[in-house]
C-alpha positions in Angstrom: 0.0 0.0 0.0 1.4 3.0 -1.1 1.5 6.9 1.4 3.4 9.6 1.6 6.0 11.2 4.1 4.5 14.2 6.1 7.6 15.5 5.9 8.4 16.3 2.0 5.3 14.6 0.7 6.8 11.9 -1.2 5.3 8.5 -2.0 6.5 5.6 0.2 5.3 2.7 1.2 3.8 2.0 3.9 5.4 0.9 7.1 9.2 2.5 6.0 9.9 3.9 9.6 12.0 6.8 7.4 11.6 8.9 4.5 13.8 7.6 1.8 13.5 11.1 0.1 14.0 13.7 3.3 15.2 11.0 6.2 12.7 12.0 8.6 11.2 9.3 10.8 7.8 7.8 10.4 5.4 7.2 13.1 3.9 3.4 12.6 1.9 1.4 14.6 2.8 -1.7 12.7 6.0 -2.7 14.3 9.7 -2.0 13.5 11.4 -2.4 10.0 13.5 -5.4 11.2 10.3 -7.0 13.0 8.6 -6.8 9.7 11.9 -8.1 7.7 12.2 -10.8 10.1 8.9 -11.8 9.4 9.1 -11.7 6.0 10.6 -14.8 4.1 13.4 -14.6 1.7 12.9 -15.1 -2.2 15.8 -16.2 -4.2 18.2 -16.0 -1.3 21.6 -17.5 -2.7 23.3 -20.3 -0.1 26.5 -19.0 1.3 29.8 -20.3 0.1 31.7 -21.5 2.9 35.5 -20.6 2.0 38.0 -22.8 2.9 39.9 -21.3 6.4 43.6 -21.6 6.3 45.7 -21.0 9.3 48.1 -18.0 9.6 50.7 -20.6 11.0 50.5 -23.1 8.6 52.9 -23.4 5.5 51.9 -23.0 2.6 54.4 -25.9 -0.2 53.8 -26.1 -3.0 53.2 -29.2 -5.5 55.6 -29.4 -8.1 55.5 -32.0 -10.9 57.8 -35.2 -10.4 60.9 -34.8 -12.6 61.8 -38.0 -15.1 64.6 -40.4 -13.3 65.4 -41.5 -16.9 69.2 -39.5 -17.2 70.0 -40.7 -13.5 69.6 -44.2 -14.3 71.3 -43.8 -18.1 74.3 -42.1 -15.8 74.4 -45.2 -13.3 74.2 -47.7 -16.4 77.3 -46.0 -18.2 79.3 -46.0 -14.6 78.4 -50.0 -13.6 79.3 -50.3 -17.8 82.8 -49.0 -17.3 83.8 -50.3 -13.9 82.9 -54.1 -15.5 85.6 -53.2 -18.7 87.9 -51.8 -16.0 87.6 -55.2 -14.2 88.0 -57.7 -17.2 91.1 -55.5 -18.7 92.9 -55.7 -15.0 92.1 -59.4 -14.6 93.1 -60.4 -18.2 96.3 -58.6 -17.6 96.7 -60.4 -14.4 96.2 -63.6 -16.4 98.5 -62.8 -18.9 101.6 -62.0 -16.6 101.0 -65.1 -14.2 104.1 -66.7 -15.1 103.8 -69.2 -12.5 101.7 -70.9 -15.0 104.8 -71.7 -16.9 106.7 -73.6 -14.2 107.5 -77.1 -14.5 108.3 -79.6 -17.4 106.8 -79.6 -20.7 107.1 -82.0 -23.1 106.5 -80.8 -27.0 103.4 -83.1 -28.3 102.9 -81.0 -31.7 103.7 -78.0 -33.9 102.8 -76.3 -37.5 104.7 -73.6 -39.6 101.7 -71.5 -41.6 99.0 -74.0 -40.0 100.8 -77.2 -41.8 101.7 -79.7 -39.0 105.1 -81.0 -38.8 106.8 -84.1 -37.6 107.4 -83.8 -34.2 111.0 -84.8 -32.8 111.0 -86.8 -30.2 111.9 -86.2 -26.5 111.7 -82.1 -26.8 111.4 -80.7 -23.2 111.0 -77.9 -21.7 111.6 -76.6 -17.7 111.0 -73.5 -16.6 112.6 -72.6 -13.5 110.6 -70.4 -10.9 113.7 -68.3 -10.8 113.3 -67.1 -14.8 115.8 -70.1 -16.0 115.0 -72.7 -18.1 116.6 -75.9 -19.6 115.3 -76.6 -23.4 116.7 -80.6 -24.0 116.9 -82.2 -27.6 118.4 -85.0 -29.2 120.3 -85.2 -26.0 121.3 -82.1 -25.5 120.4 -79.4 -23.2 120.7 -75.8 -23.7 119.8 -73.2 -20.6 118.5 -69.4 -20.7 116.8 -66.8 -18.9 113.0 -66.2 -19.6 110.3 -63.7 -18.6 106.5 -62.7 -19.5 106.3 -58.9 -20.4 103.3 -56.9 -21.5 101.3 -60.4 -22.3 103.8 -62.2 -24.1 106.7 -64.9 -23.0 110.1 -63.7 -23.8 113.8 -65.2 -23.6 115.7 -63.3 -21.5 119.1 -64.6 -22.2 121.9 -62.0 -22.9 122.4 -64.0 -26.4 119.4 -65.6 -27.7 120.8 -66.7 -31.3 120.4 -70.1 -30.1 117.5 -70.2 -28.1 114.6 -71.8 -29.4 112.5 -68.7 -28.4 114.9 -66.6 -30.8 114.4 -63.0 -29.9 110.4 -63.2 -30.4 107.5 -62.3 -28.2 105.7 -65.5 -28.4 101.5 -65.3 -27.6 100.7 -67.7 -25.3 97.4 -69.6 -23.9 97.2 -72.6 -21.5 94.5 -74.8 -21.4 93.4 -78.2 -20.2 93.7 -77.6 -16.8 96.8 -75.2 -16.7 98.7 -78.9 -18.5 98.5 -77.2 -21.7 100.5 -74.6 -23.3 100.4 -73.5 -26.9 102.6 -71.1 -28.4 103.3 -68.9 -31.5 104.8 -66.3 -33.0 105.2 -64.6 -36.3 109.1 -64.6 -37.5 108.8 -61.6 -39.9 112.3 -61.9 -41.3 111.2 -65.5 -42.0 107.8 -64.5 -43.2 106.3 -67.8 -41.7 104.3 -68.6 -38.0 105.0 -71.2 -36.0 102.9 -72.8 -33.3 104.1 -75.1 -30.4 102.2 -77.3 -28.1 103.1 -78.8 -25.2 102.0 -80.7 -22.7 103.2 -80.4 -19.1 104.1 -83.4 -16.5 102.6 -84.6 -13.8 103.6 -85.2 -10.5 102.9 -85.8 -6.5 104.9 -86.9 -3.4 105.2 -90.5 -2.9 106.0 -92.6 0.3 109.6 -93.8 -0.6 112.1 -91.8 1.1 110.0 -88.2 -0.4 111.5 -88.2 -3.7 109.2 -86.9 -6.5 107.2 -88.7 -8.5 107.1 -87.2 -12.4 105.9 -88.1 -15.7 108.6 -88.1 -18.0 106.9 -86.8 -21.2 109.8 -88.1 -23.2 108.7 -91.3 -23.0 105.0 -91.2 -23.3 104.2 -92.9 -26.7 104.4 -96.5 -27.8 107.7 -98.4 -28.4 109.0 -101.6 -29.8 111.6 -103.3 -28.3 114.5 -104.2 -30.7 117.2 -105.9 -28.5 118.2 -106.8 -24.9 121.8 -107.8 -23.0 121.7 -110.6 -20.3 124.7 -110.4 -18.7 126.5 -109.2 -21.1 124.9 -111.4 -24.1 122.5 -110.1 -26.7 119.1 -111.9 -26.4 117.6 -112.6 -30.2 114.3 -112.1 -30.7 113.3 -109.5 -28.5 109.0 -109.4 -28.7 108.4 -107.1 -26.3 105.9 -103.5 -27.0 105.2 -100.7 -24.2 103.0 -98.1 -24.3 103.5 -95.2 -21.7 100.6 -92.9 -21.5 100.0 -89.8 -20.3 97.8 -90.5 -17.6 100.9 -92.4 -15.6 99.8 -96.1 -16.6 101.2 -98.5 -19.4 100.1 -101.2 -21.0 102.7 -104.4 -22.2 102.6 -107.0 -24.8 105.3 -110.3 -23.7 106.0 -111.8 -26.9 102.4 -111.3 -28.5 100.4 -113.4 -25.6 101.2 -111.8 -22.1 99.9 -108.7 -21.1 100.9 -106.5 -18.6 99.2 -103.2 -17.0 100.6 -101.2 -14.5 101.5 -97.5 -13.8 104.9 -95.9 -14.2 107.0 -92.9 -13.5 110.1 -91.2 -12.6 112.0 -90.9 -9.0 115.5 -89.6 -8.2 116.1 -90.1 -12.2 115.2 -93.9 -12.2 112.3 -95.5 -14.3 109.5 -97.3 -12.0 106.6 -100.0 -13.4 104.2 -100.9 -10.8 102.5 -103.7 -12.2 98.6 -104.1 -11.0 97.6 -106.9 -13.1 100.1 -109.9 -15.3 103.4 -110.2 -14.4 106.1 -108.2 -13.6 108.1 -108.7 -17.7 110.9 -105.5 -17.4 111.9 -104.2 -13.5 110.4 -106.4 -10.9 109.2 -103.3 -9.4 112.9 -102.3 -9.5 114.0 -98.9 -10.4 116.0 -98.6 -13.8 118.1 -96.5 -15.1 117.3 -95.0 -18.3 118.4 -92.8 -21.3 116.7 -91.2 -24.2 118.7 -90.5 -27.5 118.7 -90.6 -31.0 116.6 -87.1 -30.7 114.0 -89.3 -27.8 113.4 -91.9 -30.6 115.6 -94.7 -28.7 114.9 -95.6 -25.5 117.4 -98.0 -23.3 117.0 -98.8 -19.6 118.0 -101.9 -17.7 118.5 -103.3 -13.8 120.9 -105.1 -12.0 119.3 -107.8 -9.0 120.7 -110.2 -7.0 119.2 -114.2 -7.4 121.3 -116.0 -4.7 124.3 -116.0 -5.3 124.0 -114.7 -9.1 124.0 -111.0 -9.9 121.7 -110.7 -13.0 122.3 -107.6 -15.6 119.5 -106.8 -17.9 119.2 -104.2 -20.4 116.5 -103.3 -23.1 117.0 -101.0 -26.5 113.3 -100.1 -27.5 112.2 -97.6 -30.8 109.7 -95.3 -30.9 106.6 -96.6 -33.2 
């Protein structure tokens, strides 16, 4: 319902407690303002927002996307990858300067100029001293030296090596077969031409009788044919005996085509020993013998002396290499 303000005249409606035009207050009988607004209901009222309340006190940190580990771990790949070639390069140098390895006897079992085999003489050995000498033996004869491993490769260290059967080379070396392998080569430019040697090393252990060594004689490991014997000073005709020493310490023996022997064999305080372990005892009687290679290790002689009694008997046997 529309009135006016007796004030200025001006239309209001009714129940304004003041003039919106002049200010000046109304006289009503029908209650305050706020009484009638708190009585009225509100249209279209919007819902309050409630805003989060942070705290003065609390930090505010901030969310950052996670960087990519992909560089770190390429980084940490490369570094593993290098220490691991590091490694092998210090342990194949290690290998290849362990001249250790080299002590003891060899025996040569084969060789090849430009990858052609070649005969092999017979009773070639090698012995390399732990103290850097060596004694090279063939066709019974026996030449010494100095010899060393530098920068990977085995050298002869003698003052005059004209005469060595290393020559002045660096020979490349690899063992194999246990460390009781060793091959060798070299390439002799002046010659124009490689050679290759392999050799195979003895064998050996302590024994029981008076701790002499036991060894395997590589000179005489292959088969052989005997060709005569002296009995007490008198040739025997007819000799049928064979041998065969392998390199595993045993032989086998054939008594004039029918009686077989087997037994194992090797070398003590420079004697020959045959143990027999099955036939009869043919050659030594489980004697040592003394014995000789010649004839560049293709002749072999050894022979005993025992007492029968009152009889001394003296028998020695010549035997070829088959």
């Amino acid at each position: 319902m529309v009135s006016h303000c007796p004030n200025c005249g001006a239309e209001m409606e009714e129940g304004y407690k003041f003039c919106l035009n002049c200010g000046a207050e109304i006289q009503s009988n029908s209650g305050s303002f706020e009484e009638q607004a708190a009585q009225t209901p509100a249209v279209n009222t919007p819902v309050p927002v409630q805003q989060p309340v942070y705290s003065q006190t609390q930090d505010y940190v901030p969310i950052h996307p996670r960087k990519s580990n992909k560089k770190l771990i390429v980084a940490i790949v490369a570094i593993i990858a290098v220490v691991i070639v590091l490694v092998l390069i210090l342990v194949l140098f290690v290998f290849n300067n362990n001249s250790s390895d080299f002590v003891g006897t060899w025996t040569l079992d084969s060789m090849a100029v430009n990858g052609t085999s070649m005969p092999v003489p017979g009773g070639v050995t090698i012995k390399f001293n732990s103290d850097g000498t060596y004694e090279a033996t063939s066709g019974g004869s026996t030449q010494t030296g100095k010899w060393e491993v530098k920068d990977g490769k085995f050298y002869d260290a003698s003052s005059n090596t004209t005469n060595s059967p290393f020559s002045s080379y660096g020979w490349s070396y690899q063992f194999s077969g246990g460390g009781n392998t060793l091959t060798m080569s070299c390439f002799a430019q002046t010659e124009d031409y490689t050679v290759e040697y392999v050799f195979k090393k003895s064998s050996s252990s302590s024994n029981s009788d008076g701790g002499n060594l036991h060894e395997l004689d590589n000179g005489l490991i292959g088969n052989w044919n005997a060709t005569s014997a002296i009995y007490n000073g008198s040739s025997i005709p007819g000799v049928d005996i064979a041998i065969d020493f392998n390199s595993d310490g045993t032989y086998n023996l054939v008594y004039y085509s029918y009686a077989n022997e087997n037994g194992t064999w090797y070398v003590s305080g420079g004697k020959l020993y045959l143990r027999v372990s099955s036939g009869y005892s043919v050659l030594s009687y489980n004697m040592g013998m003394d014995y000789q290679l010649s004839n560049g290790g293709n002749t072999l002689t050894f022979g005993y002396s025992m007492s029968l009694g009152s009889e001394t008997i003296t028998i020695s046997y010549v035997f070829e290499r088959l």
